[in-house]
C-alpha positions as CSV (number, residue, x, y, z in Angstrom):
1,X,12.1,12.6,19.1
2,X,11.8,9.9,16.4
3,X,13.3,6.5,16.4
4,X,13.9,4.2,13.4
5,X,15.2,0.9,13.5
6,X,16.7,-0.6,10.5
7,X,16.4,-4.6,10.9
8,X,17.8,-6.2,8.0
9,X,18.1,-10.0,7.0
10,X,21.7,-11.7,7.0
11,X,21.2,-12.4,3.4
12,X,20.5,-8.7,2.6
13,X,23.6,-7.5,4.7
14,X,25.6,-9.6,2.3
15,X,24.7,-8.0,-0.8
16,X,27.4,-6.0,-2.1
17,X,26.2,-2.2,-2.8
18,X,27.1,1.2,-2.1
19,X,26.1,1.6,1.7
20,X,27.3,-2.0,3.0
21,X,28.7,-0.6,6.0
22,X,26.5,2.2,6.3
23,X,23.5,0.1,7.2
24,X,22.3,1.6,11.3
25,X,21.0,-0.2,14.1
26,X,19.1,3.3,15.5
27,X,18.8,6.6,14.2
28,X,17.1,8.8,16.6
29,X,16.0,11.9,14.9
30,X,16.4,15.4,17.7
31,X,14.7,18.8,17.2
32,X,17.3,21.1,15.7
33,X,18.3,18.5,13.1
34,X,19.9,16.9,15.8
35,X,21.4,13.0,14.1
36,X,22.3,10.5,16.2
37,X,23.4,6.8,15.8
38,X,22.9,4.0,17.8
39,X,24.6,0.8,17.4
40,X,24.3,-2.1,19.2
41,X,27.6,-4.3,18.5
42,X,27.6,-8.2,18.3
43,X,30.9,-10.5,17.9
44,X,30.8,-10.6,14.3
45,X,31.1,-6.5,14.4
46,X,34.9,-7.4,16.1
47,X,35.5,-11.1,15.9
48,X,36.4,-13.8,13.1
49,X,36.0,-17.0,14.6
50,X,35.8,-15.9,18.1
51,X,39.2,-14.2,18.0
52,X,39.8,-10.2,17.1
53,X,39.9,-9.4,14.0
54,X,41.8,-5.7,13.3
55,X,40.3,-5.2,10.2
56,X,37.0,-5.7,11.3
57,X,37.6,-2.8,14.0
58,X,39.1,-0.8,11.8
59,X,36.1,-0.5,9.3
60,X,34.1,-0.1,12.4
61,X,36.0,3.0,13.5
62,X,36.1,4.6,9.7
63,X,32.4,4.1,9.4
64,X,32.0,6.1,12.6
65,X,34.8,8.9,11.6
66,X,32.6,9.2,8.2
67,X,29.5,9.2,9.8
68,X,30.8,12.1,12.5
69,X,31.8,13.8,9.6
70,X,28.8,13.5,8.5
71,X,27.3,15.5,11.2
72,X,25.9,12.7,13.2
73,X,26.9,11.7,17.1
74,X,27.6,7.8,17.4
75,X,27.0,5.6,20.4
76,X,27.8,2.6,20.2
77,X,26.8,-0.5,22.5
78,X,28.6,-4.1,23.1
79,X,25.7,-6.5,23.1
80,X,26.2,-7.7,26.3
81,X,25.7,-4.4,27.8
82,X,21.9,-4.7,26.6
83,X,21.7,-8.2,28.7
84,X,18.6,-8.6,30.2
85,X,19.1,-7.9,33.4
86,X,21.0,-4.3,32.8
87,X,19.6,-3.4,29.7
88,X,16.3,-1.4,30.0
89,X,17.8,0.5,33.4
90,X,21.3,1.0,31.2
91,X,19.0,2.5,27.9
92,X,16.5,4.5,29.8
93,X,19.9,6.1,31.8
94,X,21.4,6.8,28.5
95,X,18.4,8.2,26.8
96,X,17.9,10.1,30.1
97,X,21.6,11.8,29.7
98,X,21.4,12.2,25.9
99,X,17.8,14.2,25.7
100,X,19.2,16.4,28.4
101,X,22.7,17.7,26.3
102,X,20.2,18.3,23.9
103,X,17.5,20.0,26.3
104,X,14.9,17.6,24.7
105,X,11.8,17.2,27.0
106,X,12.2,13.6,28.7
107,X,9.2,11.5,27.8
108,X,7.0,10.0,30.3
109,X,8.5,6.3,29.5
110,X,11.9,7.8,30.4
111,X,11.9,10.0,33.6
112,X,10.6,6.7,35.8
């Protein structure tokens, strides 16, 4: 399995270019060209000012149509799933769950 995170600055999120919504929190790499996404979802990914913004959500949900199309699987995360008091148990269960539909060998750091 390979994992690469993809941390990018505010300022570089703003700059307007071909893949503005394309940029991916994780992208964990499975044998048999296996592609999936990880994304780990903050207010601003659904909010404007603290209230729900529909358009936000809907370029949200496109991005993960295209990227399904695309032939990758996408997870994505609220933020405050990841708290610190539920987040390492709730990513080791899902990483748990996910290498097994894919009959990946669990690594040591995720069978405990």
């Amino acid at each position: 399995m390979y994992l690469h995170y993809a941390a990018y600055t505010a300022k570089r999120r703003a700059e307007p270019g071909p893949l503005a919504r394309q940029r991916l929190d994780f992208l964990l790499l499975l044998p048999n060209r296996v592609r999936v996404v990880w994304e780990v979802d903050g207010q601003q990914h659904y909010s404007v000012d603290g209230r729900a913004g529909p358009q936000l959500y809907a370029q949200m949900v496109s991005e993960d149509r295209q990227l399904s199309r695309s032939g990758y699987d996408v997870y994505r995360f609220g933020g405050h799933e990841l708290d610190r008091n539920n987040g390492p148990r709730m990513v080791a269960g899902f990483l748990r769950e996910l290498l097994r539909r894919y009959d990946v060998p669990l690594p040591a750091s995720v069978t405990d």
